[in-house]
C-alpha positions in Angstrom: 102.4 147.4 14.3 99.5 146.0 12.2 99.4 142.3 11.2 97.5 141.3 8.4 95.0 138.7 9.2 95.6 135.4 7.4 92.9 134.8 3.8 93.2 131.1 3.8 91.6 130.6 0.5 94.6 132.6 -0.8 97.3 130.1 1.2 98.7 126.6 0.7 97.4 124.3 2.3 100.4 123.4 4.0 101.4 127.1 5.1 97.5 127.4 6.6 98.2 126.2 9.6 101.7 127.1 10.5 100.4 130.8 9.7 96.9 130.3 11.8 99.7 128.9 14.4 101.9 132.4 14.0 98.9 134.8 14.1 97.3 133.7 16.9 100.3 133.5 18.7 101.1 137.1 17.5 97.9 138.4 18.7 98.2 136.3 22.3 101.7 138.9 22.7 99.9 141.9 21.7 97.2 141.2 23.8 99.8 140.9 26.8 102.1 144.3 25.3 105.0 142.0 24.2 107.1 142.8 21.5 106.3 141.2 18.6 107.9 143.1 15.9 110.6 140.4 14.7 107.9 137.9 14.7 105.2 139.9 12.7 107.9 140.7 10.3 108.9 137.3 9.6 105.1 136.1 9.7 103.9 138.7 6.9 107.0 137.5 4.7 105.9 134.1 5.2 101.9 135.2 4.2 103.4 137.1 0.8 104.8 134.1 -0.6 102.6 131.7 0.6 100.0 133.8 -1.6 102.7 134.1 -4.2 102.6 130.7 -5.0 98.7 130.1 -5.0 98.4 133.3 -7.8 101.0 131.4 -9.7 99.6 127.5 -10.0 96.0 129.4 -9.9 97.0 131.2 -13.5 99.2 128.2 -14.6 96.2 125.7 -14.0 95.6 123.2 -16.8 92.3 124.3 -18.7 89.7 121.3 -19.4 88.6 120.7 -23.1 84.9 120.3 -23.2 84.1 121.3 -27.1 82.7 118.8 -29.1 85.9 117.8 -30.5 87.4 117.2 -27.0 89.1 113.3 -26.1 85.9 112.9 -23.0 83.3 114.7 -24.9 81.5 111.1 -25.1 81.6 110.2 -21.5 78.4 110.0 -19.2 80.2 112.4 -16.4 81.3 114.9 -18.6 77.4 115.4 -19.8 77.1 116.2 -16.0 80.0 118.2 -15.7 78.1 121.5 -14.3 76.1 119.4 -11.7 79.4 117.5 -10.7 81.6 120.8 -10.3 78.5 122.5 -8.5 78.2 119.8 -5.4 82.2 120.0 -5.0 82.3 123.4 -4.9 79.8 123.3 -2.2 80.2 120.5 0.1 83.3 119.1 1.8 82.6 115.4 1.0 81.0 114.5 -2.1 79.9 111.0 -3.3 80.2 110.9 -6.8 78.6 107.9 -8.5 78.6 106.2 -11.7 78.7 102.5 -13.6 82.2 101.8 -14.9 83.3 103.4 -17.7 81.4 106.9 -17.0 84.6 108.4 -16.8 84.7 109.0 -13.0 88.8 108.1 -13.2 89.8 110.7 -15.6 87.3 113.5 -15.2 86.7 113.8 -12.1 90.1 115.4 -11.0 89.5 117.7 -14.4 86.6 119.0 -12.6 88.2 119.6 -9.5 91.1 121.9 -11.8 87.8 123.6 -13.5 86.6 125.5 -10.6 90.1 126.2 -9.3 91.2 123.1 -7.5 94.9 122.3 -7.1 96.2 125.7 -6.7 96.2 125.9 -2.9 97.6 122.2 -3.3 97.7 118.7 -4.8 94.9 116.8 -6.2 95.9 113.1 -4.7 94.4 111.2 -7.1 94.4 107.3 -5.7 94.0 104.2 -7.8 94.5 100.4 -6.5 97.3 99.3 -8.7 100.7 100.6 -9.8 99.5 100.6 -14.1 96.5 102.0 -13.4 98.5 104.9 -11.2 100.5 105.7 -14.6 97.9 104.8 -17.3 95.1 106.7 -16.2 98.0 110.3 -15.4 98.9 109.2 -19.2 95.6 109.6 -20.1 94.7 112.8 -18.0 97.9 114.6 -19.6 96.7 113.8 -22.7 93.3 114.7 -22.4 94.5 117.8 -21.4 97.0 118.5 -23.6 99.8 118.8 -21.4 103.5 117.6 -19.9 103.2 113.8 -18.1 105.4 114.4 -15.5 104.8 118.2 -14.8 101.6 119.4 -14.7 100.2 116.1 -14.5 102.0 113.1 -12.2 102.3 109.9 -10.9 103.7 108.3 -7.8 104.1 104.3 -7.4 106.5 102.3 -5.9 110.2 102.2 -7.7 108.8 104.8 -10.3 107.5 108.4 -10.0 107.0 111.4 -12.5 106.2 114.8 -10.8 107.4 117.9 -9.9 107.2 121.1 -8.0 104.1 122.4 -10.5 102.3 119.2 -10.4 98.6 119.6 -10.1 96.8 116.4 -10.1 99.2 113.4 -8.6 98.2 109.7 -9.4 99.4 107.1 -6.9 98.5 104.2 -5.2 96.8 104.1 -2.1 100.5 102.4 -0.3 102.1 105.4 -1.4 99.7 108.1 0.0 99.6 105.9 3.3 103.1 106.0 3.7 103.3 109.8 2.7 100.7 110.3 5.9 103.8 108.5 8.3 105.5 111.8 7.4 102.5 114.4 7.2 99.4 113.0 8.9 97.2 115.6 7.8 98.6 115.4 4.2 98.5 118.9 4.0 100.6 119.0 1.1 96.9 118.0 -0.9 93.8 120.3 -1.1 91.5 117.8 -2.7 91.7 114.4 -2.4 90.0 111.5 -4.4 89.7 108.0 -4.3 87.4 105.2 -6.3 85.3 102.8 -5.0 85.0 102.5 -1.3 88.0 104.5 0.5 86.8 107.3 2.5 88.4 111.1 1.7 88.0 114.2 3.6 87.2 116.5 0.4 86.2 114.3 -2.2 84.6 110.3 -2.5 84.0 108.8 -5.2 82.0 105.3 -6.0 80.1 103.2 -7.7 76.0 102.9 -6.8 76.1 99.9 -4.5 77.1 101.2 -1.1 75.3 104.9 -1.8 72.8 104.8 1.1 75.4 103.4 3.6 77.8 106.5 2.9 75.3 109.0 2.6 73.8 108.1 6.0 77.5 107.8 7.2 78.7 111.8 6.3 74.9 112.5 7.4 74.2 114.0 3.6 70.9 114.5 2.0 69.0 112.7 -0.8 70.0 115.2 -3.9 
């Protein structure tokens, strides 16, 4: 029986692995001419609606305002908005910097939904303080003209606003520490983000003082 080989660009991030997991150890049983046939079955139902669900928050993505008229047509960052979108889309880590007020906070995870971000999974958006958490969601929804609460949430302690078709996710940085107790590899995220000087595995972004010390850290160039 054929067995489709896993696209993981087209997979959540938190089926990747489970169906890496499955596929190799479907192809370990062909290899030795065990039957396999329940488990390929089960495996491809799993890959079809794993895919399902990317198509589906891919097409219901919120869309970015950047006309003239839009709420962050003023900000430094969004003047850079091509340049920005271009360095995530092609590195792992970025280090994204900017004085205070540049709009880092809010346009950042905008960005991310531009070039197709957040479909595969959650942008975990992190901010120090439980007001900031909701203010700055507030202000993203807004921005982009959409639900607080659905497409756009928050997480802080004794309060949160989300739900299954949640793109970007404000919270604090207790929350997402205590979410990693559960799911150390946090695969229920695809980018994550964080201000100042917390490290991420897709995304960092900072201010200019510590530039050299974590570019020489993830080994990056001088662009």
């Amino acid at each position: 029986m054929p067995i489709t080989k896993p696209n993981y660009e087209e997979l959540t991030t938190r089926d990747r692995y489970y169906l890496q997991r499955s596929y190799r150890q479907i192809q370990a049983r062909l290899k030795k001419g065990q039957p396999a046939d329940k488990l390929i079955e089960k495996y491809e139902n799993s890959l079809k609606k794993s895919a399902e669900i990317v198509q589906k928050r891919r097409e219901n993505l919120p869309k970015p305002q950047r006309d003239a008229e839009a709420l962050n047509s003023d900000l430094p960052v969004t003047a850079r908005w091509d340049e920005i979108a271009e360095t995530i889309k092609n590195n792992q880590v970025s280090i994204i910097c900017g004085h205070t007020g540049s709009g880092k906070t809010t346009q950042i995870p905008q960005i991310c939904l531009d070039i197709g971000l957040g479909a595969r999974g959650k942008i975990a958006h992190t901010q120090p303080r439980r007001i900031a958490a909701r203010t700055v969601a507030a202000r993203i929804a807004e921005e982009l003209g959409v639900t607080l609460g659905r497409e756009i949430g928050y997480k802080v302690r004794f309060d949160e606003k989300h739900s299954k078709d949640t793109t970007v996710l404000l919270q604090t940085d207790g929350m997402l520490l205590a979410e990693i107790q559960q799911d150390k590899f946090l695969n229920n995220y695809e980018v994550r983000t964080q201000p100042e000087y917390r490290f991420s595995p897709r995304l960092f972004a900072t201010t200019a003082t510590e530039t050299p010390r974590f570019k020489n850290y993830y080994h990056l160039g001088n662009d």
